[in-house]
C-alpha positions in Angstrom: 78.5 120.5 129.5 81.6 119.3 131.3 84.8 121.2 130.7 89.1 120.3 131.7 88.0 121.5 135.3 85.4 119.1 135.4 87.5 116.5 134.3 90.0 117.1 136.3 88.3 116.9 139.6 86.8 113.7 138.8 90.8 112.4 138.2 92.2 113.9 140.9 94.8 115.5 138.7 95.6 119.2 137.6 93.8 120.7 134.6 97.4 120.9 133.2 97.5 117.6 133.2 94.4 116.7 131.6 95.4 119.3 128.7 98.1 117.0 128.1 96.5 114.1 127.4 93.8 115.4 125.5 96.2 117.0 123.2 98.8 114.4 123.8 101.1 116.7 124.5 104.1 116.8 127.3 104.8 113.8 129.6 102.2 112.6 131.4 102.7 108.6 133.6 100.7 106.2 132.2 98.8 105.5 135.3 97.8 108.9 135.5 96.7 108.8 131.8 94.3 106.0 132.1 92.6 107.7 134.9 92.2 111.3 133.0 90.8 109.1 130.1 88.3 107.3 132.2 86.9 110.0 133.8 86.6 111.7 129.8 84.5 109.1 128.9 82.6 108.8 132.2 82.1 112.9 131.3 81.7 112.6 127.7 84.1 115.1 127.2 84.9 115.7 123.9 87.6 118.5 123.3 87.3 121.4 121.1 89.2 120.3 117.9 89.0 124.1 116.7 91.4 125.1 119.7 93.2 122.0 119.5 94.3 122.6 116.1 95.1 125.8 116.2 97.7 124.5 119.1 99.1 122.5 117.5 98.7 122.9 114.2 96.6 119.5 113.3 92.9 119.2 112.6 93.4 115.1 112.9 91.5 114.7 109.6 93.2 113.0 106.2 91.6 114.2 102.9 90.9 110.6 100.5 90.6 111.9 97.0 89.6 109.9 94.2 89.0 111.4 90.5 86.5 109.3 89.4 83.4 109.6 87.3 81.4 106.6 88.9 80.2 106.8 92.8 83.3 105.3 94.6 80.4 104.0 97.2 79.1 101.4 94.0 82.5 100.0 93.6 83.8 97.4 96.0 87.8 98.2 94.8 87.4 101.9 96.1 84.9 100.7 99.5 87.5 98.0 100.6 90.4 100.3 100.4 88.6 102.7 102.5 87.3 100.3 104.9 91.3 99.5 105.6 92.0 103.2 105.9 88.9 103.7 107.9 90.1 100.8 110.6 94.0 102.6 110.9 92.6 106.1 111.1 89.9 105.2 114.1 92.3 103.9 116.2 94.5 107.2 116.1 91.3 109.6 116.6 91.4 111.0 112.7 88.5 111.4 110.5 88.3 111.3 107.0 87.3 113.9 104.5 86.4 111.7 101.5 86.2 113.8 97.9 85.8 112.6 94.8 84.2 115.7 93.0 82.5 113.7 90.6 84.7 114.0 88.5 82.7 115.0 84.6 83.8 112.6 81.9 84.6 116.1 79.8 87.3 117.4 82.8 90.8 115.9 82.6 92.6 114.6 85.6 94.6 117.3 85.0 92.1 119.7 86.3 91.7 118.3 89.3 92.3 120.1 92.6 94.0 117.2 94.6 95.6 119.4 97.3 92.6 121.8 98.2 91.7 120.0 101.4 95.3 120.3 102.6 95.7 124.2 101.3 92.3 125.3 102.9 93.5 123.5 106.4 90.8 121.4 106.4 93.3 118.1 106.5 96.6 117.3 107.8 97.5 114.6 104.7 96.0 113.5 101.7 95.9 110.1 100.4 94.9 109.5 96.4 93.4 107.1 95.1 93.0 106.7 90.8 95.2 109.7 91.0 97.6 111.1 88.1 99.8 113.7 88.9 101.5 116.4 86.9 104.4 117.9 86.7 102.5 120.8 88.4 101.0 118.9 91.1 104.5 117.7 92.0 105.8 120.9 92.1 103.2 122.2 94.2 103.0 118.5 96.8 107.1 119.0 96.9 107.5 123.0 97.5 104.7 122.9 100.1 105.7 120.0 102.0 101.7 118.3 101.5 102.2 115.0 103.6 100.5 112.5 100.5 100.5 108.8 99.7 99.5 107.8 96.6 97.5 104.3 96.2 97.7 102.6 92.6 99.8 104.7 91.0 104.1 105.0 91.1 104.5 109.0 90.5 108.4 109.7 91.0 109.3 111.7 94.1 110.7 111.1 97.4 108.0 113.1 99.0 105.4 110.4 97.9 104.7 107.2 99.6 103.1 104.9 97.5 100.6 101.4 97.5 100.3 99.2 95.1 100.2 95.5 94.2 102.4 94.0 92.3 100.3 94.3 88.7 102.8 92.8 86.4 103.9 89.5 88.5 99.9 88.8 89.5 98.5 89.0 85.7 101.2 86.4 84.4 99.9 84.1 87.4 96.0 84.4 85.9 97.3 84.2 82.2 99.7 81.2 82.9 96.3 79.5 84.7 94.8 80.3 81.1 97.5 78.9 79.2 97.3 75.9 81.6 94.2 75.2 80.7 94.4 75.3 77.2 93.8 78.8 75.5 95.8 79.9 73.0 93.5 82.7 71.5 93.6 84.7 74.5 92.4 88.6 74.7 92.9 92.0 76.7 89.4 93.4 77.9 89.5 96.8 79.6 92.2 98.8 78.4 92.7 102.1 80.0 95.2 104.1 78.5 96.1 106.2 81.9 95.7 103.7 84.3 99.1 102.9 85.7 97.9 99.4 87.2 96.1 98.7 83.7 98.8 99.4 82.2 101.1 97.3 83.8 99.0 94.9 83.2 98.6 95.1 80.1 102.5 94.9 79.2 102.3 91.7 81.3 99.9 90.4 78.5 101.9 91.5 75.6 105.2 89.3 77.4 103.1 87.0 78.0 101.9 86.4 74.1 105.9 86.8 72.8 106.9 84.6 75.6 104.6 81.4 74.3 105.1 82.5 70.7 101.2 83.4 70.3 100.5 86.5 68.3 99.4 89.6 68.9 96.3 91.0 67.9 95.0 94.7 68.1 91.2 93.6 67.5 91.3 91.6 70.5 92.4 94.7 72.6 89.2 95.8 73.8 89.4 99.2 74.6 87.0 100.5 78.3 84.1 103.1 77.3 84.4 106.5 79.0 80.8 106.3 80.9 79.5 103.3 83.2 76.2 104.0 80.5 78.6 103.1 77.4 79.5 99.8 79.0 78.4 97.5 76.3 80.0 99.0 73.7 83.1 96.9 75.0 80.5 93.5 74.2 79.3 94.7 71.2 82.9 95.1 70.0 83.7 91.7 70.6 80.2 89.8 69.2 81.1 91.7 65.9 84.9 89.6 65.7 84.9 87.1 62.9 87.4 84.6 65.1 86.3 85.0 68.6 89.4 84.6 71.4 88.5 81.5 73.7 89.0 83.7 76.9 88.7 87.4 77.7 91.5 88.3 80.6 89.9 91.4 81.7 91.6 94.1 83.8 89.9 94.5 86.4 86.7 92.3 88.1 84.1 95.3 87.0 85.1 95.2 83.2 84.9 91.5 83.5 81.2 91.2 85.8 79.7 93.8 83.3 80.9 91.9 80.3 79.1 88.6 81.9 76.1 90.2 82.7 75.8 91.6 78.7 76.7 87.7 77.5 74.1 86.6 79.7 71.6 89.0 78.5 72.3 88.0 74.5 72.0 84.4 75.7 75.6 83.4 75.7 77.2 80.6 78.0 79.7 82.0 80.2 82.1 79.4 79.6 81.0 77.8 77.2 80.8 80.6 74.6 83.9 82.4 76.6 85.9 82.0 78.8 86.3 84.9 81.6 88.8 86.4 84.1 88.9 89.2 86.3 91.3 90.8 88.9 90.6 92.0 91.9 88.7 90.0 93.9 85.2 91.6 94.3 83.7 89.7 96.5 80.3 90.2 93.9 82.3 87.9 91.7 81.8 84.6 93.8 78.6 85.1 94.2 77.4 85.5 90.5 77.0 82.4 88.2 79.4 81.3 87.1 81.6 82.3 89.9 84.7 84.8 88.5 88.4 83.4 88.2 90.5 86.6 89.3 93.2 88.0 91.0 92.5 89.0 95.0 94.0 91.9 95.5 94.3 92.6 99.8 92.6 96.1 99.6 91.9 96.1 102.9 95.4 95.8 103.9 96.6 98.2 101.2 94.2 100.7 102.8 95.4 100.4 106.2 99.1 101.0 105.1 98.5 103.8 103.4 97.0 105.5 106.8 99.7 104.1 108.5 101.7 105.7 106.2 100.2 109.2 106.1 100.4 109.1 109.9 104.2 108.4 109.7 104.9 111.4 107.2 102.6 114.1 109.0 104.9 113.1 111.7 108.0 113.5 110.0 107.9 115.1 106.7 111.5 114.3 106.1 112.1 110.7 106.2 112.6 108.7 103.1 109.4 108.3 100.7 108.0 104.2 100.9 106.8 102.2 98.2 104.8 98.8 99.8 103.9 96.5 96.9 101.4 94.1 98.0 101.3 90.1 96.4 97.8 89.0 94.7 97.0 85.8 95.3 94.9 83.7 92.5 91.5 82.6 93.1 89.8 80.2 90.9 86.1 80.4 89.9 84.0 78.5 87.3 84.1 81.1 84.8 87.2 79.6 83.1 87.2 76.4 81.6 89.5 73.4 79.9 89.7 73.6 76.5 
């Protein structure tokens, strides 16, 4: 097994100066560098990260939390935001620690341990996705100094960077596209009472109606079920309306994909019977039929800002919080039709 000595030698450098580039640590001339980190890789040398941190205070790893009671690996939002982390992280040496406890549908967010990872020294930062902080969890992120961006969510406190897309703006886009085309008995699937994006959303929806003077209608508010297993209780809310809405604007892509598949099943047309809309952009969605009109949200690049930002708050913990709001660009399928 090689050690610094070993390394050393084959540089032609002290075995103080390889300790400085493998903890990055001190001034060290770039030429120098690139030949202590050739001859690491020619040794597959891999340093001790147990040491390391205890130097200087780091274990190069950033906790990814998400609270959710369906396998983030199934669902292409939560994959494509960690592929963007994944890429940032790599090129800076850190590892994730990915937790999402899955989460029972009996245990409130409220009970969830966001900050473990960080307390037990198992991660330098935590970013949180699907996240909803308490008062508590503030008090506890802001009196221990826990480096944490927040991804989807706006909690308020300069300690917090934050990631999100702009919710409001991008669901007036898809609804104006529906209004375009001719709907006028237009509906809300996938309501989410604690989901800040759905949420926004959702308000958008309501201006929306007042704005063109159409009315509002609680019935065509189609609340999400709790469990992934409940999922067609959301279709089997809306084949028991009298007046059926001409479209469904649904929340997110999954509400809206699950809803097709159940129409499909019971033999409805997807448009003809209804008219769909997602937001998102799962890529899933394009490739179903009929193709999904939604929203394309960049995950990708949200991800990789949030690293970058975790990175740039483990490094200084002082600088002013960031809050990078992302445009969603509109991407039309055949699953919305002129009326």
């Amino acid at each position: 097994m090689s050690n610094l000595k070993n390394v050393a030698q084959m540089a032609g450098v002290s075995i103080m100066t390889v300790s400085r580039v493998v903890n990055d640590n001190g001034y060290v001339k770039d030429e120098t560098r690139e030949k202590v980190k050739k001859a690491l890789k020619q040794l597959d040398y891999y340093p001790n990260n147990l040491g390391r941190s205890l130097n200087q205070n780091r274990v190069n790893i950033i906790a990814v939390m998400a609270p959710i009671i369906a396998p983030l690996e199934s669902d292409p939002y939560y994959t494509r935001l960690l592929f963007g982390i994944e890429t940032v992280l790599t090129e800076y040496s850190n590892d994730i620690l990915l937790s999402t406890q899955r989460r029972r549908a009996t245990q409130s967010r409220a009970e969830y341990d966001y900050f473990r990872p960080y307390l037990e020294r198992k991660a330098d930062g935590v970013i949180l996705m699907g996240a909803i902080l308490s008062p508590h969890d503030l008090k506890l992120l802001e009196e221990r100094k826990i480096p944490t961006c927040v991804i989807g969510d706006r909690p308020e406190s300069p300690f917090i960077d934050v990631v999100d897309t702009k919710n409001r703006e991008a669901f007036l886009v898809i609804l104006e596209k529906i209004y375009e085309k001719g709907h006028r008995k237009i509906a809300f699937g996938g309501y989410e009472e604690h989901n800040f994006n759905i949420q926004e959303r959702f308000l958008a929806y309501k201006e929306f109606l007042k704005e063109k003077g159409l009315p509002y209608r609680a019935n065509w508010v189609f609340k999400s079920p709790k469990m992934p297993e409940y999922r067609k209780m959301l279709f089997n809310a809306f084949r028991k309306l009298e007046d059926n809405p001409s479209v469904l604007a649904f929340s997110t892509d999954a509400y809206a994909i699950g809803f097709m598949m159940d129409a499909k099943e019971a033999g409805l047309q997807i448009p003809l019977s209804v008219s769909v809309s997602g937001f998102d952009g799962a890529p899933v969605g394009q490739f179903i039929e009929p193709s999904l009109t939604t929203m394309m949200q960049p995950l990708e690049s949200m991800g990789q800002k949030a690293a970058k930002l975790i990175l740039q708050r483990i490094e200084d913990p002082t600088r002013s919080n960031e809050i990078a709001l992302f445009d969603v660009d509109l991407l039309m399928g055949n699953s919305l039709m002129d009326l």
